[in-house]
C-alpha positions as CSV (number, residue, x, y, z in Angstrom):
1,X,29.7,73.2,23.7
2,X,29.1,75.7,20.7
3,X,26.3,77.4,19.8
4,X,27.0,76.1,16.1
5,X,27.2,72.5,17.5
6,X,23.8,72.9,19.7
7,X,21.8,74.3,16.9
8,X,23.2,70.9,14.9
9,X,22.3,68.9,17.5
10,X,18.7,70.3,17.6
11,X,17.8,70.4,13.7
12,X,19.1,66.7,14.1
13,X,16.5,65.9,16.6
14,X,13.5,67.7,14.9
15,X,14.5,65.7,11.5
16,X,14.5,62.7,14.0
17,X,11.0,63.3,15.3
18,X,9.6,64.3,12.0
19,X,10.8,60.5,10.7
20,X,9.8,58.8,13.9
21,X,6.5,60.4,14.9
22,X,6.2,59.7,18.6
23,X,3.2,57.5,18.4
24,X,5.1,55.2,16.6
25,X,7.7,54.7,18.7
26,X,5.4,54.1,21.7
27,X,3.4,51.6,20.2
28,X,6.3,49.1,19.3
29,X,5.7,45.9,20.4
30,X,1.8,45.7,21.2
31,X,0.4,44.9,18.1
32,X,-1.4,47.1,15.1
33,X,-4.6,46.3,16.3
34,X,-6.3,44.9,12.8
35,X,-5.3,41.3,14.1
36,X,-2.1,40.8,13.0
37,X,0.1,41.1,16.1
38,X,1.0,37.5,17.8
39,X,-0.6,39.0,21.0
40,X,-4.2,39.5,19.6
41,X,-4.5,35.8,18.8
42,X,-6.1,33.2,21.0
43,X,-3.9,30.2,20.3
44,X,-6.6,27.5,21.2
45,X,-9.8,26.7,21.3
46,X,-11.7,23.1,22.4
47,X,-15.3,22.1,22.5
48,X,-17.0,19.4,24.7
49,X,-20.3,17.5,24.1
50,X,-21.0,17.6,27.8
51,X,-24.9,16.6,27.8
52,X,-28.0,14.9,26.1
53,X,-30.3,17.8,26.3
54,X,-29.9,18.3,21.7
55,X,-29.6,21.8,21.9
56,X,-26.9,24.4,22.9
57,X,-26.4,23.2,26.6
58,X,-24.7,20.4,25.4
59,X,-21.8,22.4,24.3
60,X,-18.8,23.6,26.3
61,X,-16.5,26.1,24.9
62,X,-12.7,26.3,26.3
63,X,-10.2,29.0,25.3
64,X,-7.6,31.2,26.7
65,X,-7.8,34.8,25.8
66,X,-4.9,37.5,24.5
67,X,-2.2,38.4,26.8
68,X,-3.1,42.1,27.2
69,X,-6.4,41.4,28.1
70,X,-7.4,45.3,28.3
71,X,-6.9,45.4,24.6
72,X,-10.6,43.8,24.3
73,X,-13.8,44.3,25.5
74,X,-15.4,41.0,25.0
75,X,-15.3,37.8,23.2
76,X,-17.8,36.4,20.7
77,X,-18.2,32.5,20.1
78,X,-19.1,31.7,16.8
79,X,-20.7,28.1,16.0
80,X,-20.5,27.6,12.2
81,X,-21.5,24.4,10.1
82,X,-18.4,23.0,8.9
83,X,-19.6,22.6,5.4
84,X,-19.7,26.4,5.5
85,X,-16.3,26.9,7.5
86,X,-14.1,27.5,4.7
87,X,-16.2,30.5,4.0
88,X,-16.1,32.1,7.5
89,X,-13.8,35.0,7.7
90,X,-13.1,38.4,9.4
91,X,-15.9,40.1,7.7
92,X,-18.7,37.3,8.3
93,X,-18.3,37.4,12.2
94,X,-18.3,40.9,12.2
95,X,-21.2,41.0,10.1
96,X,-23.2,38.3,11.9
97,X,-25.4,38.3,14.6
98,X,-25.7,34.5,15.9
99,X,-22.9,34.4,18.6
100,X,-22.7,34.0,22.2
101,X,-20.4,36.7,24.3
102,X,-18.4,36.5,26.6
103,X,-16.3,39.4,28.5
104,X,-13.7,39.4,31.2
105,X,-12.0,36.3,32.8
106,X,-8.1,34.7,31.1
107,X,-9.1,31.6,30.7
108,X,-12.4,31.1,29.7
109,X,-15.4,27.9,29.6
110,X,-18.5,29.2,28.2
111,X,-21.4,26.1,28.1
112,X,-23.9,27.4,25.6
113,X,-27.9,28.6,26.3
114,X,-30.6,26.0,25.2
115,X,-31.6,28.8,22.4
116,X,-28.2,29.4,21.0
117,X,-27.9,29.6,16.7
118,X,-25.2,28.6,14.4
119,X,-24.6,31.5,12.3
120,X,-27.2,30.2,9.6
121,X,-29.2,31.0,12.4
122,X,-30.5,27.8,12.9
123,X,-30.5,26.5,16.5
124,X,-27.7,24.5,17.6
125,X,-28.6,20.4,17.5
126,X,-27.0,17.1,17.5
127,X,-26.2,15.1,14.2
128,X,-24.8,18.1,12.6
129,X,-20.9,19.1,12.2
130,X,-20.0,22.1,13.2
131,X,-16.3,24.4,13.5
132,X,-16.3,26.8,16.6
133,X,-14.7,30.2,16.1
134,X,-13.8,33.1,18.5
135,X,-13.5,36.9,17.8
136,X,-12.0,39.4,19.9
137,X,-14.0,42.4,20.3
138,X,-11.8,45.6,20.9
139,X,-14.4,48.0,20.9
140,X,-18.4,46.9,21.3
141,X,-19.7,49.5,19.0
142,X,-17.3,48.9,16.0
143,X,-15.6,46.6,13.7
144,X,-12.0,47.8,13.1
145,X,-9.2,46.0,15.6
146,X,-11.2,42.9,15.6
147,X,-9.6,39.5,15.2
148,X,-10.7,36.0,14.4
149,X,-9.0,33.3,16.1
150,X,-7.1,31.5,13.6
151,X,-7.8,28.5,16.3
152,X,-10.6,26.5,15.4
153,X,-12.0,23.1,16.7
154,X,-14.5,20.7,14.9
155,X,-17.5,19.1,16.9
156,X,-20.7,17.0,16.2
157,X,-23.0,16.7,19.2
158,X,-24.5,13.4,19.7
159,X,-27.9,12.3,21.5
160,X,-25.2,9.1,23.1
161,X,-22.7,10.0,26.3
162,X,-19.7,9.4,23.5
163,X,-19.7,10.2,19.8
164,X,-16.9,8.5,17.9
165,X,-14.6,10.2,15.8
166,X,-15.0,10.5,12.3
167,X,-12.7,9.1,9.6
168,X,-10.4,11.6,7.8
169,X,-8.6,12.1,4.3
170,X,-11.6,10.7,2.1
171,X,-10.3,10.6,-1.0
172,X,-12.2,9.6,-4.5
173,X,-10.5,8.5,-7.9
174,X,-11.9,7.6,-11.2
175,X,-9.5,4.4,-12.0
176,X,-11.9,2.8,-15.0
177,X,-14.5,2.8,-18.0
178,X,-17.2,1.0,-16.9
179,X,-19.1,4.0,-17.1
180,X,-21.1,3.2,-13.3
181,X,-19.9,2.7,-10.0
182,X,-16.8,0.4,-10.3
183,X,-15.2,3.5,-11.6
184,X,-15.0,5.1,-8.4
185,X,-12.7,4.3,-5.6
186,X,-12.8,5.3,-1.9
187,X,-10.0,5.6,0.4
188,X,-10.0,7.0,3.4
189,X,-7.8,6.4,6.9
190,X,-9.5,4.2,9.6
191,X,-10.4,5.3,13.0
192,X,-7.5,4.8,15.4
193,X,-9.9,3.1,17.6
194,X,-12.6,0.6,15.9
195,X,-13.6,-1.1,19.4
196,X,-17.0,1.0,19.4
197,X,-17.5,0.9,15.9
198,X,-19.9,-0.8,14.3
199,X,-19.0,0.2,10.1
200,X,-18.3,2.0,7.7
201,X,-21.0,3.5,5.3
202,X,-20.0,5.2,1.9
203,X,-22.2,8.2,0.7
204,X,-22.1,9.2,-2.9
205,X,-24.0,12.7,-2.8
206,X,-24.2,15.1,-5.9
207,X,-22.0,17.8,-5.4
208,X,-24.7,20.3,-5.6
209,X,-26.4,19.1,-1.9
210,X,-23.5,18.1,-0.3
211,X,-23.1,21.6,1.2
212,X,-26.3,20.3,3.0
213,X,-26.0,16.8,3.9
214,X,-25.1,16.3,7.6
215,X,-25.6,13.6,9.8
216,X,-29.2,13.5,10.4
217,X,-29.5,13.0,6.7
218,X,-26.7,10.5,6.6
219,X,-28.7,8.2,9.5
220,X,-31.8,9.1,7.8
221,X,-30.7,7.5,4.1
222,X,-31.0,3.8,2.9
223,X,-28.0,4.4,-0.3
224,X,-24.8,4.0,1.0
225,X,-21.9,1.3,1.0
226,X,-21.4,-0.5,3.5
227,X,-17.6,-1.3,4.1
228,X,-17.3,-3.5,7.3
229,X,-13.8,-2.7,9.8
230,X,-10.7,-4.3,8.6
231,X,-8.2,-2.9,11.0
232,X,-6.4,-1.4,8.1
233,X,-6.9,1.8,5.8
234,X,-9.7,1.2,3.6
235,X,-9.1,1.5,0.0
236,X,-12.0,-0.2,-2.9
237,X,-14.3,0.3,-5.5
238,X,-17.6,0.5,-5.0
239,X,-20.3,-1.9,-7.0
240,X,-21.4,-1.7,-10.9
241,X,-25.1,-1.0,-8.9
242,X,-24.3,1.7,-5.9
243,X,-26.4,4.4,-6.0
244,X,-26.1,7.9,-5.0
245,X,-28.0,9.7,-1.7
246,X,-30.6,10.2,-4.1
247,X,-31.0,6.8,-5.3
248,X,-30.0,7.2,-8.7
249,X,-27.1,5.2,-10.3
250,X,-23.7,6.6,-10.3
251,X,-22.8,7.4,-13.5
252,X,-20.3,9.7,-16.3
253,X,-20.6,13.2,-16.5
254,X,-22.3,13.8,-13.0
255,X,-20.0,16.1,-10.2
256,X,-20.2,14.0,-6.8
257,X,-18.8,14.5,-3.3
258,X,-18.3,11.2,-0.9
259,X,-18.7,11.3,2.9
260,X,-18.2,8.7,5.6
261,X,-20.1,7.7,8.5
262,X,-18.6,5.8,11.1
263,X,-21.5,3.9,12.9
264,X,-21.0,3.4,16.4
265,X,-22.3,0.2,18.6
266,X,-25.1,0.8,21.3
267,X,-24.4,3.5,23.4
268,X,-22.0,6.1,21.2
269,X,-22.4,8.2,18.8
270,X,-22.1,8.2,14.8
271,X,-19.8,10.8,13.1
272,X,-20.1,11.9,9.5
273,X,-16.5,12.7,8.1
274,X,-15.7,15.9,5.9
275,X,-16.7,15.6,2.4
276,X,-14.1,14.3,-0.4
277,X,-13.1,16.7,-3.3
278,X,-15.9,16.7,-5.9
279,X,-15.2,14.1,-8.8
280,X,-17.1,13.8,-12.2
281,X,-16.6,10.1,-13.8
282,X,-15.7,10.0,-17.2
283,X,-14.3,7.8,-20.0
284,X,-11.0,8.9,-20.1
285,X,-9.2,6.2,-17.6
286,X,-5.7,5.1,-19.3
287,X,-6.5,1.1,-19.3
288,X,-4.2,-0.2,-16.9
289,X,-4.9,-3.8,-17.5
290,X,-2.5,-6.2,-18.6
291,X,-3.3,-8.7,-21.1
292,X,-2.4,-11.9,-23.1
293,X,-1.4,-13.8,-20.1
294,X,1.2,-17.0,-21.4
295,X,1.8,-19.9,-18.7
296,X,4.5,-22.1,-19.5
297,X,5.7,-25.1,-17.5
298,X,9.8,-24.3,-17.5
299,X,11.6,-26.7,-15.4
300,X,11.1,-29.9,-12.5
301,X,12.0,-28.2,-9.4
302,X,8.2,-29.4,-8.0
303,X,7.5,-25.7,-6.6
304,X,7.2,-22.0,-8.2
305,X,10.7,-21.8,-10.2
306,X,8.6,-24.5,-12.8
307,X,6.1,-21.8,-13.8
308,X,7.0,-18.4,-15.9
309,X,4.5,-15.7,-16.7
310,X,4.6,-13.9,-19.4
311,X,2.5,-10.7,-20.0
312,X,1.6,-7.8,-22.2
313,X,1.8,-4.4,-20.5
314,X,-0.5,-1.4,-20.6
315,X,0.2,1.0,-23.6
316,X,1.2,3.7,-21.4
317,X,2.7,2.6,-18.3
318,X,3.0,6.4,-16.6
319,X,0.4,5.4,-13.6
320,X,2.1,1.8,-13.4
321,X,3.7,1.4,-9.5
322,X,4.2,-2.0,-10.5
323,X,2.6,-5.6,-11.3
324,X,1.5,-8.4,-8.8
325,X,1.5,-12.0,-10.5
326,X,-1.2,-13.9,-8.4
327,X,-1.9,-17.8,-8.6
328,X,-5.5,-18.8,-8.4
329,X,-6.3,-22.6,-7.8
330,X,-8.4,-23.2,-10.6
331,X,-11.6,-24.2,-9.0
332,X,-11.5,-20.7,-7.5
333,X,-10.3,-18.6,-10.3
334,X,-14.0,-17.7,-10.9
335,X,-14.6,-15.7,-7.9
336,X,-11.4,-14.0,-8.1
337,X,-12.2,-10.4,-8.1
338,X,-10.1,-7.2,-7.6
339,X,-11.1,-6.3,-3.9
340,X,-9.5,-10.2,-3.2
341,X,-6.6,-8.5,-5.0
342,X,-6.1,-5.8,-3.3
343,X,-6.2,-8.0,-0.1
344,X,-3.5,-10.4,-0.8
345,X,-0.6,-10.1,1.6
346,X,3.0,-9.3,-0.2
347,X,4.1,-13.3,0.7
348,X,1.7,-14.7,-1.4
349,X,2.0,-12.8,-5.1
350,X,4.8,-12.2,-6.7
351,X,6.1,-8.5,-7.2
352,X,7.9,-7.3,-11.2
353,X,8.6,-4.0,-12.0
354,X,7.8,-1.8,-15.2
355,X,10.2,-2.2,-17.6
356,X,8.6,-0.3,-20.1
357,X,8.7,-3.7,-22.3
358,X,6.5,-6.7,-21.9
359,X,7.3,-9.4,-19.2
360,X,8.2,-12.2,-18.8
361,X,9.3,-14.2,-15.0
362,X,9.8,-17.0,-13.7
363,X,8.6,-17.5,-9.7
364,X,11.1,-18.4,-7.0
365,X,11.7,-21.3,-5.3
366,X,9.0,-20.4,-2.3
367,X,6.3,-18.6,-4.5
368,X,2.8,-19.3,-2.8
369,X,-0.4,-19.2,-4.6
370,X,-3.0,-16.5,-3.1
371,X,-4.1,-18.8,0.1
372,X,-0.7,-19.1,1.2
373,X,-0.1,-22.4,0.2
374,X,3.2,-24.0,-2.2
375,X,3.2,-23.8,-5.6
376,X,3.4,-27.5,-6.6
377,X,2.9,-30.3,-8.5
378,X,-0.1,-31.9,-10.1
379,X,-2.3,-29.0,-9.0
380,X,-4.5,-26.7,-11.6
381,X,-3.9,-23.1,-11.3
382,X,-5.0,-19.9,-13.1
383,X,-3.0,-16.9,-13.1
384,X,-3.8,-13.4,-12.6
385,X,-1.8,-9.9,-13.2
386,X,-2.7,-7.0,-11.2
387,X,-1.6,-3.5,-12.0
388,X,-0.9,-1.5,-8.9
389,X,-1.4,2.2,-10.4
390,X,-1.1,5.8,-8.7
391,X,-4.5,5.4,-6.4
392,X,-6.2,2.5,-9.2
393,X,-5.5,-0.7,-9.3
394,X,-6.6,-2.8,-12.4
395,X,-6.8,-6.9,-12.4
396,X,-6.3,-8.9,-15.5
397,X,-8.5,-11.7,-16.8
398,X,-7.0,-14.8,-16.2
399,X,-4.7,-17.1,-17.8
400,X,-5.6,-20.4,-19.2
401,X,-5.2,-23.2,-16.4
402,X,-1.8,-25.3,-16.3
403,X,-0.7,-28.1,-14.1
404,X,2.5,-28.0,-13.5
405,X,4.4,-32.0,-14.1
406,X,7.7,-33.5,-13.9
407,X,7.9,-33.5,-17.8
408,X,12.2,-32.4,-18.7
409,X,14.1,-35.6,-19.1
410,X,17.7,-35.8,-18.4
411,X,20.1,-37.1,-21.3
412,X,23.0,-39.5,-20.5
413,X,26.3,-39.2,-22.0
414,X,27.7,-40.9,-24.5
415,X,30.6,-42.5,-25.6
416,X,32.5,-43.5,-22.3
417,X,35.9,-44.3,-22.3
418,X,38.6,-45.2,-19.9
419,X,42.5,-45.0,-20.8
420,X,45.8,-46.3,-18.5
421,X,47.7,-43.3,-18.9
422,X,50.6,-43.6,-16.5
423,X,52.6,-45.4,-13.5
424,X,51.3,-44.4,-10.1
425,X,49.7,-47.7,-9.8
426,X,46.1,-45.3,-8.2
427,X,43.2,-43.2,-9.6
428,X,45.7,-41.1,-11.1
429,X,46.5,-43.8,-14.0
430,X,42.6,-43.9,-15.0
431,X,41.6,-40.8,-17.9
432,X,38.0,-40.9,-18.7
433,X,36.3,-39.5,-21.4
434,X,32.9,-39.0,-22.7
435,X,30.9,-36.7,-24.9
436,X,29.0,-34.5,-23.0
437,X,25.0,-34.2,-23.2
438,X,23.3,-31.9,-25.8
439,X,21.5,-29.7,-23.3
440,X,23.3,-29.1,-20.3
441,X,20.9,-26.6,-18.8
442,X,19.0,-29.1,-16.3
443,X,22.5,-30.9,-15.8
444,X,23.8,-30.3,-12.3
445,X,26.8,-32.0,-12.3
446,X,28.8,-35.1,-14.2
447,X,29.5,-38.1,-11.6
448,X,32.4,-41.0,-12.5
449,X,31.7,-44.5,-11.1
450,X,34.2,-47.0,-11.7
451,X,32.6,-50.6,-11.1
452,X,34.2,-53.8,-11.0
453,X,33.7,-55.8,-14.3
454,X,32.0,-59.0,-12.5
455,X,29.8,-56.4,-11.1
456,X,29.3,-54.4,-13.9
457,X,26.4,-55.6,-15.4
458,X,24.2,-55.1,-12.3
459,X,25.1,-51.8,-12.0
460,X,22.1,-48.9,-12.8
461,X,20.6,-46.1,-12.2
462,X,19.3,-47.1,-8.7
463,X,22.3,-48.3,-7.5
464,X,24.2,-45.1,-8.6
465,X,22.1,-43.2,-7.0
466,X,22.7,-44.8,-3.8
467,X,26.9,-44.8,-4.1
468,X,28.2,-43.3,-1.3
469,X,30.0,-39.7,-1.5
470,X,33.7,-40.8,-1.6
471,X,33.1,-43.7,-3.5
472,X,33.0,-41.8,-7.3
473,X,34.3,-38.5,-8.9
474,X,32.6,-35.3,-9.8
475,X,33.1,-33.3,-12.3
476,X,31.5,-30.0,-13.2
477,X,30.0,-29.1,-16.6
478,X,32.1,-27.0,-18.5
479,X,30.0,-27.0,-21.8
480,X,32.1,-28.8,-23.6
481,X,33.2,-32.8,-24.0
482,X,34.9,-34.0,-20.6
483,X,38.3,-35.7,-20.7
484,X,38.9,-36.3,-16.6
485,X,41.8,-38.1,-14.9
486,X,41.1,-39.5,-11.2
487,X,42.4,-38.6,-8.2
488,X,45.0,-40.8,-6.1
489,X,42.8,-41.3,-3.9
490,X,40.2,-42.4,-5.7
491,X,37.6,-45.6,-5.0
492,X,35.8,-47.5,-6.7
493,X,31.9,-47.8,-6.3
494,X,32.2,-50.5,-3.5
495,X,35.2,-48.1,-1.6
496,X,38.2,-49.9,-2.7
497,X,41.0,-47.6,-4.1
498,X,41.4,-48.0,-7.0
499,X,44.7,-50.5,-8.1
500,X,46.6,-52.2,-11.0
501,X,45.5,-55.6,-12.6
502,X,41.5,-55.2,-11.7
503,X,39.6,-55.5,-14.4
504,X,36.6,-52.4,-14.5
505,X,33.8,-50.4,-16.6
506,X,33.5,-47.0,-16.0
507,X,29.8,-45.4,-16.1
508,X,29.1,-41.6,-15.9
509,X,26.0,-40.4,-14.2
510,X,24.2,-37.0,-15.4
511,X,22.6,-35.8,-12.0
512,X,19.5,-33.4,-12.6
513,X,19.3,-29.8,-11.0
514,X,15.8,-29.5,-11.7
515,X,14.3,-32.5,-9.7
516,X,14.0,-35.3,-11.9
517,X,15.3,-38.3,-12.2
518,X,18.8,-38.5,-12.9
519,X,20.3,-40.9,-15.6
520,X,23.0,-43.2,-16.3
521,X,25.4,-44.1,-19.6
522,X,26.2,-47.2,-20.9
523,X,29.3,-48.4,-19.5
524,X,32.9,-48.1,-21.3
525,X,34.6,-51.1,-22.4
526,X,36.4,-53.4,-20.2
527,X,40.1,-52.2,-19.0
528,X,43.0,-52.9,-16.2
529,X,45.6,-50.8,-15.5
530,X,49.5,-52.1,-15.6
531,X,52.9,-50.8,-14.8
């Protein structure tokens, strides 16, 4: 090798080194020390209420430590109030003072001393929620290379064996203008388990001591909602008269927070959820509710195709999901409220979508009124719209009663008359004509009898009725005047085919598709039929 080469070769490695200090190099792969390397962070952390003694000793704290464990010298458990959580970070442990420490060991259980603080440096209790937090320690004396566990776990000791669990995702809306209560809506997710619980109770606390409201002052105060279990989600509005914590009405202009306490049966624990977002009521609700309900009485099918509703939308229909038309029975249309609403199951109301233009529909065959029971006949109803909006629903007032009757009559048709228009010596010499009906839109269909003349004039609507199929000829409506030759086969009313040198009448019944009573024409003039 040349010289000239080996001194290349050498400037190349001291531009090498200067780029890539040697430090650097080394120290690939185990972290940077301020808490950002995957190996720094402990990836979980659980906590156990493990006694009945109300202080520290009843909490158990589980968590497995880095993988380099020499990169630490201790651990520090931090017990936080949860309304506070959000506000614990890096600096506050490192600044704080009220922690319990642990060093050494991989996986670590630490139970808490009877005199341990949160960091408010209050002592540790039941009937209050707290978030447990661990920091790794790298070097006693100082600060930098800490790290907080991005692990945390939630935890309310309880004086019982068990605590339930508390309900999640409370969520508040302002859905109306009554300027008190019935503006605000709770919704929250129910416990996945209900066996042990008791009920629900709805908080209303001004946002300015929610911060401070835990579950000793949740068992502690008499103004709260109670919502009993349904084994669903619970979503509703509280009443025009619910108070707040304080025991002043709810009202506009006033910034609230909502919490939940599940209350447990004998022998568990309550649990106090998180608070909701913080909501101020105000006058500013688009009004959702529908108005100028119409009920009409449409047809004689004897269930819901009778009834249409019509109705006038909302003005703006942005929050509309959709609308719910609910039958009431009358004598209970009074004590129809929007929480009955909002609890009628999808069989027994009848769904119509926005179509940004009032409504009108008619009800289907197997619409049920809100108990779950046939639309019919001869029974008073009210009806009710409900507006399903984006977390609000809104209920209409209610319609004027209406029975529905059998009250559309069906027209016979006129002017019958029979011709002999050709040789076959059968139905297919018989051409019958007649004018059809003036409304044709309850008409099903158009039936021929051809009667006998001794037997004509006993012949009505009864005995049509009962004429076996076979025994006359159909004929569709075609919206304009009929002019129908027979068959070959074709009988007369008593089953007799239909021949030369008989004398007959022809009558034409109109049969209904609505469900009343069909009706018959007068009968065409005499006539036989000859070769």
């Amino acid at each position: 090798m040349s010289k000239k080469l080996v001194r290349k070769l050498l400037l190349l490695g001291l531009v090498l080194l200067f780029i890539f200090p040697a430090h650097s190099i080394s120290a690939k792969g185990v972290g940077n020390g301020n808490g950002k390397g995957n190996s720094d962070l402990i990836p979980n952390i659980t906590a156990k209420d493990i006694g009945d003694n109300g202080d520290g000793r009843d909490l158990q704290v589980h968590f497995n430590v880095a993988r380099d464990k020499s990169k630490f010298d201790e651990y520090r458990i931090f017990v936080v109030r949860s309304s506070k959580a959000g506000e614990f970070d890096l600096d506050a442990a490192n600044s704080n003072k009220h922690h319990t420490t642990v060093s050494g060991g991989k996986n670590i259980k630490k139970t808490l001393a009877k005199d341990a603080k949160d960091t408010g440096g209050n002592l540790i209790t039941n009937d209050v929620a707290y978030t447990v937090f661990v920091l790794s320690v790298k070097d006693k004396g100082k600060t930098k290379g800490n790290v907080l566990s991005k692990a945390k776990k939630e935890i309310t000791l309880s004086g019982s064996e068990q605590s339930l669990p508390a309900v999640i995702d409370v969520k508040v809306a302002d859905i109306s203008n009554n300027g008190n209560a019935r503006d605000l809506h709770i919704s929250f997710s129910k416990l996945a388990e209900e066996k042990n619980l008791s009920e629900y109770r709805v908080f209303v606390v001004k946002s300015d001591k929610a911060q401070n409201f835990e579950l000793k002052q949740a068992k502690e105060n008499k103004h709260y909602t109670t919502i009993a279990k349904t084994g669903a989600n619970i979503a509703q509005s509280l009443a025009w008269n619910a108070t707040d914590t304080d025991g002043h009405t709810i009202k506009n202009d006033v910034s609230y927070k909502v919490f939940v306490m599940s209350v447990a049966k004998e022998g568990y624990g309550d649990a106090l959820s998180l608070p909701s977002s913080a909501i101020t009521l105000q006058n500013s609700v688009a009004d959702l509710k529908v108005t100028n309900i119409l009920v009409k009485d449409v047809a004689d099918f004897g269930d819901g195709r009778d009834l249409q509703v019509e109705f006038t939308v909302p003005r703006v229909e942005t929050n509309v999901v959709e609308y719910r038309v609910m039958v009431v029975p009358t004598n209970e249309a009074h004590n129809f409220s929007l929480q009955k609403a909002n609890l009628v199951t999808r069989t027994n109301y009848t769904a119509v979508k926005k179509a940004g233009a009032n409504l009108v529909t008619t009800l289907a065959s197997n619409a049920n009124d809100v108990n779950g029971n046939k639309v019919e006949m001869y029974k008073s109803y009210q009806v009710f719209v409900m507006t399903v909006g984006n977390g609000t629903n809104e209920l209409s007032n209610p319609s004027a009663a209406i029975t529905l009757w059998y009250n559309m009559s069906t027209e016979a048709v006129t002017n019958v008359a029979a011709a002999d228009v050709s040789n076959f010596g059968d139905g297919r010499d018989l051409q019958v004509s007649f004018t059809k009906v003036n409304d044709e839109t309850p008409i099903a269909e158009y039936r021929i009898f051809v009667v006998r003349a001794s037997d004509a004039n006993s012949f009505d609507l009864a005995k049509a009725n009962a004429v076996s199929v076979g025994n006359y000829t159909t004929v569709t409506k075609k919206g304009s005047n009929i002019s129908q030759i027979l068959a070959s086969n074709a009988r007369d009313v008593s089953g007799n085919l239909i021949e030369n040198s008989v004398v007959y009448k022809v009558f034409v019944m109109s049969v209904s598709g609505v469900g009343h009573s069909n009706a018959l024409s007068n009968p065409s003039g005499t006539f036989y039929l000859t070769k």
